[in-house]
PDB file of N, CA, C and O in Angstrom:
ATOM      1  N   UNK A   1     126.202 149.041  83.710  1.00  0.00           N
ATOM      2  CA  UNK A   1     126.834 148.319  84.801  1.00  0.00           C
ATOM      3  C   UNK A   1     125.748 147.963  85.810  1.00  0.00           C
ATOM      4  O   UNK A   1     124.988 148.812  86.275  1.00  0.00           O
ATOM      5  N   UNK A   2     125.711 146.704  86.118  1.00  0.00           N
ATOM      6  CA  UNK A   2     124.881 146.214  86.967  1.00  0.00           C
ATOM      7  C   UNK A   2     125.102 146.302  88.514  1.00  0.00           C
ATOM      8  O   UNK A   2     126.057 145.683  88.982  1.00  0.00           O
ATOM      9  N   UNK A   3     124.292 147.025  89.340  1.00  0.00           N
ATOM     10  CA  UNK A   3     124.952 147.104  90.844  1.00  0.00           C
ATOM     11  C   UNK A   3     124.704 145.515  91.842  1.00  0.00           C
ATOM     12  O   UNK A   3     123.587 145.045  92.059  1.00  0.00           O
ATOM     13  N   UNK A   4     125.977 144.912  92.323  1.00  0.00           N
ATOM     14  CA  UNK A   4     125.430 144.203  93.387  1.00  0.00           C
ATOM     15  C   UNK A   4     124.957 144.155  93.898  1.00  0.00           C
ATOM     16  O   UNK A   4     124.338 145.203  94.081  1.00  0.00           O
ATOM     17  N   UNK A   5     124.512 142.770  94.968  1.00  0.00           N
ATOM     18  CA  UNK A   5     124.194 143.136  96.273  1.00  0.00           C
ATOM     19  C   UNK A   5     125.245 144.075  96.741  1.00  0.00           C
ATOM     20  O   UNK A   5     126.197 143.920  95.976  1.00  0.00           O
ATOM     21  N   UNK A   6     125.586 145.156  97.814  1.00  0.00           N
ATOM     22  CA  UNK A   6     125.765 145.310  98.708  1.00  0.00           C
ATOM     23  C   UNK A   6     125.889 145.561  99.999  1.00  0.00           C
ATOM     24  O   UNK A   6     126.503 146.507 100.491  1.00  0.00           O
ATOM     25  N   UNK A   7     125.170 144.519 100.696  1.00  0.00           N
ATOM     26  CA  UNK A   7     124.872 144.384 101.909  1.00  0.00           C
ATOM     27  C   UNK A   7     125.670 143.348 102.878  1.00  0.00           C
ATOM     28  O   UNK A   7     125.718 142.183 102.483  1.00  0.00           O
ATOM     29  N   UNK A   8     126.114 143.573 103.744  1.00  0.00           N
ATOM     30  CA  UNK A   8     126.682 142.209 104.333  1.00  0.00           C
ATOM     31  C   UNK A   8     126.230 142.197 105.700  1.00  0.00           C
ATOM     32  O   UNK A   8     125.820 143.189 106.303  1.00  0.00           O
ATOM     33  N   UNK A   9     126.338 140.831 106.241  1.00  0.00           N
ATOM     34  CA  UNK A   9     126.020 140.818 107.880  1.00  0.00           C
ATOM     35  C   UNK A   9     127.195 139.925 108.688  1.00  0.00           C
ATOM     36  O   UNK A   9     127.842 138.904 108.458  1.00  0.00           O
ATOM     37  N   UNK A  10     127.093 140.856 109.708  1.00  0.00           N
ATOM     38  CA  UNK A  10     127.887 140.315 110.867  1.00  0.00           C
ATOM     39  C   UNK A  10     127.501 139.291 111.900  1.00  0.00           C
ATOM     40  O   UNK A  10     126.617 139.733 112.633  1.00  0.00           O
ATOM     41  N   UNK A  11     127.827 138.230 112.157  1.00  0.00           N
ATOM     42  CA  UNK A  11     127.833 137.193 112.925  1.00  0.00           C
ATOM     43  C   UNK A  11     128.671 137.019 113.502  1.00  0.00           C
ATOM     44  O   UNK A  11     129.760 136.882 112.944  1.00  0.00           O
ATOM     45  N   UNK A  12     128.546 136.941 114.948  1.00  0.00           N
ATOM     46  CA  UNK A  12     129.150 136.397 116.060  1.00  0.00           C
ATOM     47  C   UNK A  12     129.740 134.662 115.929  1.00  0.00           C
ATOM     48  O   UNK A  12     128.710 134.068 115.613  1.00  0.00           O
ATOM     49  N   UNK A  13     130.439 134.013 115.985  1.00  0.00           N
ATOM     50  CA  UNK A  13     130.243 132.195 115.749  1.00  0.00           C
ATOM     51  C   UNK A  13     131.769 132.106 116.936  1.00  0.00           C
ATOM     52  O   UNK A  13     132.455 133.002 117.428  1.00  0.00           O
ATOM     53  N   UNK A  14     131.820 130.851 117.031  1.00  0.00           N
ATOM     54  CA  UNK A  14     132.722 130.193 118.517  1.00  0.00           C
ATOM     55  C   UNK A  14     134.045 130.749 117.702  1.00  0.00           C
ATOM     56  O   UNK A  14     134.914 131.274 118.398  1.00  0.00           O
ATOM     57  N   UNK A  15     134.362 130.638 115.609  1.00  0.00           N
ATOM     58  CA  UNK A  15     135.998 130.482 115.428  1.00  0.00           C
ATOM     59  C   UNK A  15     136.263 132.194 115.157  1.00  0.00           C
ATOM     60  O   UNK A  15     137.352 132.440 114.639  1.00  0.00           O
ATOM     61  N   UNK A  16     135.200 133.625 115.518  1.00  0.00           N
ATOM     62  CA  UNK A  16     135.591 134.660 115.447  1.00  0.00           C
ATOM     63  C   UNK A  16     133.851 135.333 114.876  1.00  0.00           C
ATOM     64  O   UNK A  16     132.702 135.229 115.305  1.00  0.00           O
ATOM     65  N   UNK A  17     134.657 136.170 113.452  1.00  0.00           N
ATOM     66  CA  UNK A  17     133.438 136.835 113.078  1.00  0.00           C
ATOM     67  C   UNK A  17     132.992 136.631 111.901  1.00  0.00           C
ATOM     68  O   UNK A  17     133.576 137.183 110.968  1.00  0.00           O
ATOM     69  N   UNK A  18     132.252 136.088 111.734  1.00  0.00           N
ATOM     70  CA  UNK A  18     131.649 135.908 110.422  1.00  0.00           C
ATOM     71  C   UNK A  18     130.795 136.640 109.245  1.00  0.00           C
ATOM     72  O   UNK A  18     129.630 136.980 109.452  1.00  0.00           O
ATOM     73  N   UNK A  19     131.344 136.827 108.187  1.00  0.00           N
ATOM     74  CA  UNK A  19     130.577 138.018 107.299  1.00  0.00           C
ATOM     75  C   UNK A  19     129.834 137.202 106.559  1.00  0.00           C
ATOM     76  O   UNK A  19     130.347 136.103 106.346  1.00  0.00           O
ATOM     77  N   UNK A  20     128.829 137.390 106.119  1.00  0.00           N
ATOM     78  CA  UNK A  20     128.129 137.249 104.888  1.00  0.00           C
ATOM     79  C   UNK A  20     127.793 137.924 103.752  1.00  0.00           C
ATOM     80  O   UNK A  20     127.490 139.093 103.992  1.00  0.00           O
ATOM     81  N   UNK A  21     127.726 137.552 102.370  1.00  0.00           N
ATOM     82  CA  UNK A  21     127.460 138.565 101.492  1.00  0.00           C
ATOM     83  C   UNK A  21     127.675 138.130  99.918  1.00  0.00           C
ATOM     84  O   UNK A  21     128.668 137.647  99.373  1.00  0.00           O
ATOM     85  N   UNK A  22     126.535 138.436  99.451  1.00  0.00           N
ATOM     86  CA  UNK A  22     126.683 137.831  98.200  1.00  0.00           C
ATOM     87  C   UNK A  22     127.749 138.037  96.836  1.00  0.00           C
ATOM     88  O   UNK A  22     128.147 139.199  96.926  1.00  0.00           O
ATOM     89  N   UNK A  23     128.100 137.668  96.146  1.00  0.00           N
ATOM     90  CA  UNK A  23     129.049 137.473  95.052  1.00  0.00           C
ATOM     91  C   UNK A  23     128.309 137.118  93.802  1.00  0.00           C
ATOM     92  O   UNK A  23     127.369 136.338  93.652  1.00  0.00           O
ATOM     93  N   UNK A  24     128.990 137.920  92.876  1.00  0.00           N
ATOM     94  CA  UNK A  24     128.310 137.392  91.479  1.00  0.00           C
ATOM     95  C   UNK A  24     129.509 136.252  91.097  1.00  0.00           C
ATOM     96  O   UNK A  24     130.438 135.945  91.845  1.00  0.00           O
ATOM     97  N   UNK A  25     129.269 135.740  89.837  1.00  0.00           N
ATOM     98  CA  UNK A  25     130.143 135.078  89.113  1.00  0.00           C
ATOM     99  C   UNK A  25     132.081 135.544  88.800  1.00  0.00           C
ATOM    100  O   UNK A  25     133.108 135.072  89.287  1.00  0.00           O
ATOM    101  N   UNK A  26     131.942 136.197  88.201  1.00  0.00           N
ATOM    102  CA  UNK A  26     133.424 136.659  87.998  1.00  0.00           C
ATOM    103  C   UNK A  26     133.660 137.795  88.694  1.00  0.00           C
ATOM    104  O   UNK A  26     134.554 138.488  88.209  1.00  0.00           O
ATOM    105  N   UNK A  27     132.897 138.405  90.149  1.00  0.00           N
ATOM    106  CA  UNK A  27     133.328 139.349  90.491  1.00  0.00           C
ATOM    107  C   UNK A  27     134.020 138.822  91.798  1.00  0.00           C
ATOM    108  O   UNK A  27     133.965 137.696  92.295  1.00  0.00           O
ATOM    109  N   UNK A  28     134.754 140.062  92.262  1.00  0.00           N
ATOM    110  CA  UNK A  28     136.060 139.958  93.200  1.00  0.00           C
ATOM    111  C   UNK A  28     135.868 140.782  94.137  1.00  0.00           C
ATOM    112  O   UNK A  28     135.686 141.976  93.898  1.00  0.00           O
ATOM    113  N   UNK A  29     135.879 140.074  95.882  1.00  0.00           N
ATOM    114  CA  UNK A  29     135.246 140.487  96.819  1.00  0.00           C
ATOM    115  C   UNK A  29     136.790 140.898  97.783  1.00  0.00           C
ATOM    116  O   UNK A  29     137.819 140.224  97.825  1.00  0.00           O
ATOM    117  N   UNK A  30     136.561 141.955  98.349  1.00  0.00           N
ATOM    118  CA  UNK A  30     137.822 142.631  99.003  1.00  0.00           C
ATOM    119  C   UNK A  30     137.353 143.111 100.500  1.00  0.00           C
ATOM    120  O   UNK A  30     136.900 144.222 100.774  1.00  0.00           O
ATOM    121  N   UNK A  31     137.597 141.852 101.545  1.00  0.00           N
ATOM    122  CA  UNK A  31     137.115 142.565 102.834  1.00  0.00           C
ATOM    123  C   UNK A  31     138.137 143.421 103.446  1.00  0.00           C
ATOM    124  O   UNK A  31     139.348 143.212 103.519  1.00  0.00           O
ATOM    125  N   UNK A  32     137.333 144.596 103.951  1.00  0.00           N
ATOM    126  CA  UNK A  32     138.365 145.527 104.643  1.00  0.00           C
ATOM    127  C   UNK A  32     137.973 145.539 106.285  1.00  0.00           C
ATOM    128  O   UNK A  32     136.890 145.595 106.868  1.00  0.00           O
ATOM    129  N   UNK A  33     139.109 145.474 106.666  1.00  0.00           N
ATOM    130  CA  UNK A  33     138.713 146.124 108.152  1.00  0.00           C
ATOM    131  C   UNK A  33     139.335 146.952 109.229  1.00  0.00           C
ATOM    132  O   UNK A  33     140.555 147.071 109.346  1.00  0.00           O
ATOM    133  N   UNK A  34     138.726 147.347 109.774  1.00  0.00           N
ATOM    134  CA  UNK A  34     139.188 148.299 110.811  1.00  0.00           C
ATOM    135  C   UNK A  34     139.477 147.778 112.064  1.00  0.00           C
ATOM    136  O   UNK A  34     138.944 146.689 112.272  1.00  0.00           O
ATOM    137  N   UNK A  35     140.035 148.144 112.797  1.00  0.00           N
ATOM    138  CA  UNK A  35     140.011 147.743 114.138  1.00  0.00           C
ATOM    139  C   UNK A  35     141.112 149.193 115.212  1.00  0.00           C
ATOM    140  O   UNK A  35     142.303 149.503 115.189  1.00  0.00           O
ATOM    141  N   UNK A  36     139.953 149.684 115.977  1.00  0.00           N
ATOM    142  CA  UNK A  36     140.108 150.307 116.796  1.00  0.00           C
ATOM    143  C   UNK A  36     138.851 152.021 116.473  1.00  0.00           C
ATOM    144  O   UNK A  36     137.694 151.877 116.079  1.00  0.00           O
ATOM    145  N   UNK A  37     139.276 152.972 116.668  1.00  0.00           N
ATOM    146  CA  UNK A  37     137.887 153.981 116.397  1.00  0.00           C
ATOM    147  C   UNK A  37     138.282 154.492 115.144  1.00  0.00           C
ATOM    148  O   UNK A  37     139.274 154.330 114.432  1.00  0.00           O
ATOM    149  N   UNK A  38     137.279 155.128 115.066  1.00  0.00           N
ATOM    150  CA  UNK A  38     137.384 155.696 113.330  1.00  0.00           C
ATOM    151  C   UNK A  38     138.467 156.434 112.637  1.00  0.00           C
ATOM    152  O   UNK A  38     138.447 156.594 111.417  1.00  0.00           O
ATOM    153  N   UNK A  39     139.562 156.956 113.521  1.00  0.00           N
ATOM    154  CA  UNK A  39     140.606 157.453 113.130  1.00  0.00           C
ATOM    155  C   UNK A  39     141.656 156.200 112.707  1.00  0.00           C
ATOM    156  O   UNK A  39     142.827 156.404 112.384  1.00  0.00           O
ATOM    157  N   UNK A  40     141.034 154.884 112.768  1.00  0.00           N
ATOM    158  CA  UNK A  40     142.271 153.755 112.776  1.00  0.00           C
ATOM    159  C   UNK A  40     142.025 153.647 110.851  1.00  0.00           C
ATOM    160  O   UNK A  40     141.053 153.786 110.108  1.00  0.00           O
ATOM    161  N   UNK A  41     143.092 153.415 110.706  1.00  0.00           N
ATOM    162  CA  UNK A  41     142.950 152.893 108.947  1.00  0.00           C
ATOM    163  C   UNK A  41     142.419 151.553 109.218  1.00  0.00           C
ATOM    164  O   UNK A  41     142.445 150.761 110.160  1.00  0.00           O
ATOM    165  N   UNK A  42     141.739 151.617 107.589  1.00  0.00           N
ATOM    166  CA  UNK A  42     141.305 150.363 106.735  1.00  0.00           C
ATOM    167  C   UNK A  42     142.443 149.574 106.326  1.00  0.00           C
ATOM    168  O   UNK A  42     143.456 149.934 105.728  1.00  0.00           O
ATOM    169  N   UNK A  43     142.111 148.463 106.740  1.00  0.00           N
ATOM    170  CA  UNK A  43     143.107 147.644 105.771  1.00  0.00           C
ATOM    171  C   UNK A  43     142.001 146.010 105.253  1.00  0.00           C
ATOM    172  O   UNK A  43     141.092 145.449 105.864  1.00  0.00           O
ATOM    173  N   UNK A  44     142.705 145.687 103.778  1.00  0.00           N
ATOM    174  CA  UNK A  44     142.249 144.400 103.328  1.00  0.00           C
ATOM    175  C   UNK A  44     142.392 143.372 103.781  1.00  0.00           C
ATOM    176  O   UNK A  44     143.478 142.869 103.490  1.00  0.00           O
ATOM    177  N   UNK A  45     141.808 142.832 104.350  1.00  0.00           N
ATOM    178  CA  UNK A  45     141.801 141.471 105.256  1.00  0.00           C
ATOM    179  C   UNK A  45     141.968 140.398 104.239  1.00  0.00           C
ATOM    180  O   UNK A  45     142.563 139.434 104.718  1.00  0.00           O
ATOM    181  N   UNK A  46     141.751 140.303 103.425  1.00  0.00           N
ATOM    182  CA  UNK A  46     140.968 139.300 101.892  1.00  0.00           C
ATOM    183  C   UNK A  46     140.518 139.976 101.193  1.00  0.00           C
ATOM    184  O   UNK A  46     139.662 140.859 101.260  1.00  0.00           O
ATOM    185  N   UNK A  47     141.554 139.255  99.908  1.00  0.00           N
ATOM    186  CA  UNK A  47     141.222 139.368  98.614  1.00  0.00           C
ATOM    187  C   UNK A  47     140.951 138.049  97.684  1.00  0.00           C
ATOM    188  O   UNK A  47     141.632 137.087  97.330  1.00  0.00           O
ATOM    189  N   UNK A  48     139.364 138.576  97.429  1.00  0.00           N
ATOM    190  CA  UNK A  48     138.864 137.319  96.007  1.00  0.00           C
ATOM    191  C   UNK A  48     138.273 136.772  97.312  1.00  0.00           C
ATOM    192  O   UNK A  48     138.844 135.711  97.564  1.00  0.00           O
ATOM    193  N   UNK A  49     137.535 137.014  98.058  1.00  0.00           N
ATOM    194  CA  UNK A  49     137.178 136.080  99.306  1.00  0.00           C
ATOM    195  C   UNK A  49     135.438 135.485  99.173  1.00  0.00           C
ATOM    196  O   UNK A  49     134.519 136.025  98.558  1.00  0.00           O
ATOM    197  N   UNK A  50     135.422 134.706  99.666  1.00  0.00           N
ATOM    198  CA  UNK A  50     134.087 133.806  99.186  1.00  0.00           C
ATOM    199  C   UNK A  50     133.340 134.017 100.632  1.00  0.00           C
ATOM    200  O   UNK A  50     134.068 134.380 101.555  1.00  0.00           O
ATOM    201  N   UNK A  51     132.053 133.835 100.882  1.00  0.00           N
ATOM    202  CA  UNK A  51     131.037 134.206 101.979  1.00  0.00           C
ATOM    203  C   UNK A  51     130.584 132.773 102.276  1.00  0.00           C
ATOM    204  O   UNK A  51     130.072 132.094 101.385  1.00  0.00           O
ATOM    205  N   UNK A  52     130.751 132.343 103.422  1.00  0.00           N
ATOM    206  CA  UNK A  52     130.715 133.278 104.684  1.00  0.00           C
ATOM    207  C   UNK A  52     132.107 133.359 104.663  1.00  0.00           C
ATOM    208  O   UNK A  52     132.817 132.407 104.340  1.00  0.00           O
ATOM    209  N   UNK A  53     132.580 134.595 105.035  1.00  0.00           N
ATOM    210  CA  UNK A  53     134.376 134.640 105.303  1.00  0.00           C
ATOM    211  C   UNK A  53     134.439 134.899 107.154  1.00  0.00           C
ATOM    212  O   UNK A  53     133.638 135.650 107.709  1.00  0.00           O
ATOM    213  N   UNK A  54     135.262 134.321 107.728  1.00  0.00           N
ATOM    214  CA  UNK A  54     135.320 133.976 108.915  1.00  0.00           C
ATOM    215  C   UNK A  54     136.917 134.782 109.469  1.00  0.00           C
ATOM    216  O   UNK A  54     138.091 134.410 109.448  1.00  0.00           O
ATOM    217  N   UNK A  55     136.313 135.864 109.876  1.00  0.00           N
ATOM    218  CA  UNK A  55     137.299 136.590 110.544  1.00  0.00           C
ATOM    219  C   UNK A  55     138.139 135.559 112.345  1.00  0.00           C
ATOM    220  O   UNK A  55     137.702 135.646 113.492  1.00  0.00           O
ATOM    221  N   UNK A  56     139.072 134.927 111.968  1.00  0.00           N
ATOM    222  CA  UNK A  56     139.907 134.583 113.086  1.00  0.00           C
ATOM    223  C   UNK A  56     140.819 135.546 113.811  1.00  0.00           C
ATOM    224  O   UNK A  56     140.729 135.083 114.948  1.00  0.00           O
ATOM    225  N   UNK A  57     141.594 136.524 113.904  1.00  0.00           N
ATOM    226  CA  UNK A  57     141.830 137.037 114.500  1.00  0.00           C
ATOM    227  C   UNK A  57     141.387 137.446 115.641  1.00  0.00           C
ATOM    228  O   UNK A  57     140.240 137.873 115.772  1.00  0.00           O
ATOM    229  N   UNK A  58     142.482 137.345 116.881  1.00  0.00           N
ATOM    230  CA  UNK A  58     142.368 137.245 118.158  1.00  0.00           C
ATOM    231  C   UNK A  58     142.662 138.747 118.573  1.00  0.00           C
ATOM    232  O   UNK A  58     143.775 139.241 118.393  1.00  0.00           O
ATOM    233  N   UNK A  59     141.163 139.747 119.377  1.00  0.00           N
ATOM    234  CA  UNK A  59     141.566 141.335 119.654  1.00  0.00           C
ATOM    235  C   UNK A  59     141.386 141.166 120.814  1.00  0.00           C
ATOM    236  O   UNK A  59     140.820 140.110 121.094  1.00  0.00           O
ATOM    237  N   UNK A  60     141.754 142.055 121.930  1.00  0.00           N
ATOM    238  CA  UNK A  60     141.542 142.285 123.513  1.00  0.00           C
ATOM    239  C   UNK A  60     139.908 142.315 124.185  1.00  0.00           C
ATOM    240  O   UNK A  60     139.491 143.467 124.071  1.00  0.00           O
ATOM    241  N   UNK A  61     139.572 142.024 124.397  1.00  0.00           N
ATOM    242  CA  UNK A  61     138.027 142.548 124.750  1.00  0.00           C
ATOM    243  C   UNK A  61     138.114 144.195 124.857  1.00  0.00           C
ATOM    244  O   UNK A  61     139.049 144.953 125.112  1.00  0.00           O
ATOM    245  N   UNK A  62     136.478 144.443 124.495  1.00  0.00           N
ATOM    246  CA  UNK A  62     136.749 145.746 124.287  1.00  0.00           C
ATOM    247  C   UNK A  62     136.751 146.732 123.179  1.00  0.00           C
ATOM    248  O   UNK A  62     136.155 147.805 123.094  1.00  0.00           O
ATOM    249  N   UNK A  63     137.751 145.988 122.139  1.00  0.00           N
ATOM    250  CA  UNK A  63     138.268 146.195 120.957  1.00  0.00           C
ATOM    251  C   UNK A  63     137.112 146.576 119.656  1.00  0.00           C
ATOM    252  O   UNK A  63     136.519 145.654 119.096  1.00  0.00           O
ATOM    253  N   UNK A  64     136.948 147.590 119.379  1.00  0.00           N
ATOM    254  CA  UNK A  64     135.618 147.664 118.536  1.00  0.00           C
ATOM    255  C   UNK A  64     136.922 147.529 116.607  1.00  0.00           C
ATOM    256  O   UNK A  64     137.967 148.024 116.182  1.00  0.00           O
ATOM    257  N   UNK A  65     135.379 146.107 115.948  1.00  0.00           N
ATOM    258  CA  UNK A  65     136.063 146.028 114.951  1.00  0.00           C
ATOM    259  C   UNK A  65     135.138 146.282 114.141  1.00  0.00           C
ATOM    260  O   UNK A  65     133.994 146.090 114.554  1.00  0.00           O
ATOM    261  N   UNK A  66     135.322 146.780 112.766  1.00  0.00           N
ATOM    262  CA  UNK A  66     134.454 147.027 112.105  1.00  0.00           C
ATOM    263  C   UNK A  66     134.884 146.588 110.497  1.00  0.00           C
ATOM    264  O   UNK A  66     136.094 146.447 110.323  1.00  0.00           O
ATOM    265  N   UNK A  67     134.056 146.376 109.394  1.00  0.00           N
ATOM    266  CA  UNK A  67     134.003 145.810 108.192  1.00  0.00           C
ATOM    267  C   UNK A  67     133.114 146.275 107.177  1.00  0.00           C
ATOM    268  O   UNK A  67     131.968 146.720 107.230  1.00  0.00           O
ATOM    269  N   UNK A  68     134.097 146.019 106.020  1.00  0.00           N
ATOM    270  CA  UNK A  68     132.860 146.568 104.770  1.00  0.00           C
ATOM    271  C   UNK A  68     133.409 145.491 103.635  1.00  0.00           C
ATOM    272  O   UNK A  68     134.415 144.787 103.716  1.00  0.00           O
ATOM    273  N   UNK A  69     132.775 145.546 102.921  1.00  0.00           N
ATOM    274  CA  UNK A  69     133.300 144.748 101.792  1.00  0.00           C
ATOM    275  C   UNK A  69     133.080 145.626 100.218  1.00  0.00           C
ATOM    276  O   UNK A  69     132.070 146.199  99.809  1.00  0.00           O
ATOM    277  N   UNK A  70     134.614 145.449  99.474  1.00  0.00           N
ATOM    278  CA  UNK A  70     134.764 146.443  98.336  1.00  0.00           C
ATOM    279  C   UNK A  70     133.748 145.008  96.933  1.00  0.00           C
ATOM    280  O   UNK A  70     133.585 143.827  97.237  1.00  0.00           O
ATOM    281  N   UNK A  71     133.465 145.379  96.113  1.00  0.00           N
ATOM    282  CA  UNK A  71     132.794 144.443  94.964  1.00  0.00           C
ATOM    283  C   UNK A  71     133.325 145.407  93.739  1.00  0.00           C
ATOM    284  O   UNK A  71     133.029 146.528  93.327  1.00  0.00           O
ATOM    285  N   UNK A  72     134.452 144.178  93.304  1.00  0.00           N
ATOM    286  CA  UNK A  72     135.287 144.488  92.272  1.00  0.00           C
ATOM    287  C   UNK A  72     134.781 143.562  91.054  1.00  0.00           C
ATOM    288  O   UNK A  72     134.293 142.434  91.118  1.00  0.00           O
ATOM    289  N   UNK A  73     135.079 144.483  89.762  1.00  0.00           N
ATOM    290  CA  UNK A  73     134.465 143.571  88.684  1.00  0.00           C
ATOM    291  C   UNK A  73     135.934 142.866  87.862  1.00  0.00           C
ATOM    292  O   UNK A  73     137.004 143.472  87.926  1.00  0.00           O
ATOM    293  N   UNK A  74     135.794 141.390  87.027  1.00  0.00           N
ATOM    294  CA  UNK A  74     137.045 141.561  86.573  1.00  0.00           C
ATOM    295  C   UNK A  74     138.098 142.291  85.530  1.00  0.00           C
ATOM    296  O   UNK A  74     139.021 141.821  84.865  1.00  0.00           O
ATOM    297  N   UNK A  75     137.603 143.577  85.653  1.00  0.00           N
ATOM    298  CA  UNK A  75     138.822 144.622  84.926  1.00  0.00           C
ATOM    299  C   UNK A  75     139.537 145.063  86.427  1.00  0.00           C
ATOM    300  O   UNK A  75     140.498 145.826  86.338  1.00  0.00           O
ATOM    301  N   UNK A  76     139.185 144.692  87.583  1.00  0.00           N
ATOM    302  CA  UNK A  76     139.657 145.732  88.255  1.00  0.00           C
ATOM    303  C   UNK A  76     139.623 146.871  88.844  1.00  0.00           C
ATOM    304  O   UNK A  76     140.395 147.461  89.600  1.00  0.00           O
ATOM    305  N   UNK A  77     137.979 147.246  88.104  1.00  0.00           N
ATOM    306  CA  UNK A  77     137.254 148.448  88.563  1.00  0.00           C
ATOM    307  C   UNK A  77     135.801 148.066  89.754  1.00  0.00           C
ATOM    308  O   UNK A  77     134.873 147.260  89.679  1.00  0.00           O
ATOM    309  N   UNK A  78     136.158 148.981  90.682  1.00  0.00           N
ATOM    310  CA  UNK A  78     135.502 148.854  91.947  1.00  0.00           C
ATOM    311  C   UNK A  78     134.247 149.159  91.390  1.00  0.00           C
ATOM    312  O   UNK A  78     134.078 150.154  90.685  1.00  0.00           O
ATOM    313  N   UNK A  79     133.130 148.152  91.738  1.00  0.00           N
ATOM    314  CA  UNK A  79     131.867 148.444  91.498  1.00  0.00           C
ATOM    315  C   UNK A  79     130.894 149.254  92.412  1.00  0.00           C
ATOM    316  O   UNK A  79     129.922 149.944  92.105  1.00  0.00           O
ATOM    317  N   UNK A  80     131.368 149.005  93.461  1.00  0.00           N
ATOM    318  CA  UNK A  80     130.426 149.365  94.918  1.00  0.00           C
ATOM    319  C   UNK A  80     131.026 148.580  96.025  1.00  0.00           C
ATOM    320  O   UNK A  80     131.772 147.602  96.065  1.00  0.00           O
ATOM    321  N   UNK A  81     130.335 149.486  97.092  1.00  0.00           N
ATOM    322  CA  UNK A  81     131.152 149.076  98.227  1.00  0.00           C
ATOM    323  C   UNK A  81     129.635 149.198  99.598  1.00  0.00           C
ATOM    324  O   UNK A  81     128.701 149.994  99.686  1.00  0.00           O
ATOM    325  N   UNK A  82     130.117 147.785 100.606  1.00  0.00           N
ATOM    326  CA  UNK A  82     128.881 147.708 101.310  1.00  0.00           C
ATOM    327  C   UNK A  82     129.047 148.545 102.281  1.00  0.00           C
ATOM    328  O   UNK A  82     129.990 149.306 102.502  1.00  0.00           O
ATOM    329  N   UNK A  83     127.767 148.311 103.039  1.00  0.00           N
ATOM    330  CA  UNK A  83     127.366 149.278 104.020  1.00  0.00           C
ATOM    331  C   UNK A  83     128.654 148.756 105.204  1.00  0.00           C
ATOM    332  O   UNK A  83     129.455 147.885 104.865  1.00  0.00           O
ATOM    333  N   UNK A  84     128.697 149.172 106.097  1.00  0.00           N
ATOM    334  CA  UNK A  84     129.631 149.492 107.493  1.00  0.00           C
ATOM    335  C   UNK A  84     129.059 148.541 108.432  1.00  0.00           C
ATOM    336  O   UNK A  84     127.885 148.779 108.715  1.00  0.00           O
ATOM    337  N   UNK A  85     129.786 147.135 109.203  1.00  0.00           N
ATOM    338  CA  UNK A  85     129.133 146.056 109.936  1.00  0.00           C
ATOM    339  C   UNK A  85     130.121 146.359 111.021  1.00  0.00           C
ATOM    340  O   UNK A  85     131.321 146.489 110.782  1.00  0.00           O
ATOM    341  N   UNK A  86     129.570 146.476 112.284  1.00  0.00           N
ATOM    342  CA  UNK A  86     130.760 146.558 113.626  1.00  0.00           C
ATOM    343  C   UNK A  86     130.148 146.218 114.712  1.00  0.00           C
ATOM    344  O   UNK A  86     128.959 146.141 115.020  1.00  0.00           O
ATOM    345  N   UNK A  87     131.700 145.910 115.570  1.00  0.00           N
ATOM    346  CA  UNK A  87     131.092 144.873 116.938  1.00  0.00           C
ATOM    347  C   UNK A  87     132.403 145.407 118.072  1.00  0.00           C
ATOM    348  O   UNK A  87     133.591 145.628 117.836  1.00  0.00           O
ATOM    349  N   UNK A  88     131.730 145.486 119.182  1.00  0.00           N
ATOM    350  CA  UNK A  88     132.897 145.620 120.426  1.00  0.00           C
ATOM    351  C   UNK A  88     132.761 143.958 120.933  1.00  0.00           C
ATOM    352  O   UNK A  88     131.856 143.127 121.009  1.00  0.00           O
ATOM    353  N   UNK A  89     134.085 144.009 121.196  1.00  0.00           N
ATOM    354  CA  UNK A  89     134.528 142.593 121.735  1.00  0.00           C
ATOM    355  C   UNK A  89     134.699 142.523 122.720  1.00  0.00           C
ATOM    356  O   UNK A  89     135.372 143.308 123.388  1.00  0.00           O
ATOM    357  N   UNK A  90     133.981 141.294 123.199  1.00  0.00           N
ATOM    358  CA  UNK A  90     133.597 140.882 124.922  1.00  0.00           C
ATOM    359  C   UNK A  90     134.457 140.216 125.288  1.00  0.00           C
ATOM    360  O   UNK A  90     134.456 139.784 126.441  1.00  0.00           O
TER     361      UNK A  90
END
């Protein structure tokens, strides 16, 4: 089994937050995110999602959000999962 990239980056842009992160061919990208401190659950924002993926959702200032992205192969089995990208909102 071949490991992805998994790395992604966070960008600030005017329509929210923007992730980046590479994709192979038939694999299946699952952004998760958090929002609020580390006791808040994960949830999937997007599934099968293509880069740059552009987080729109509107949080309070303040609001610390954070993201990872799961890299699924197509059986369905999770290959790896990226590092941890987070931002408090101004």
């Amino acid at each position: 089994m071949s490991q992805p990239h998994a790395n992604i980056e966070l960008l600030l842009v005017p329509q929210g937050r923007q992730l980046n992160f590479s994709k192979e061919l038939l694999e299946i990208i699952d952004v998760c995110r958090r929002v609020g401190d580390e006791a808040a659950p994960w949830e999937i924002v997007a599934h099968n999602a293509r880069s740059p993926f552009i987080d729109t959702t509107v949080f309070p200032p303040g609001t610390v959000v954070a993201y990872y992205v799961l890299h699924v192969n197509q059986h369905g089995e999770q290959e790896t999962r990226s590092n941890v990208v987070r931002t408090t909102l101004s």
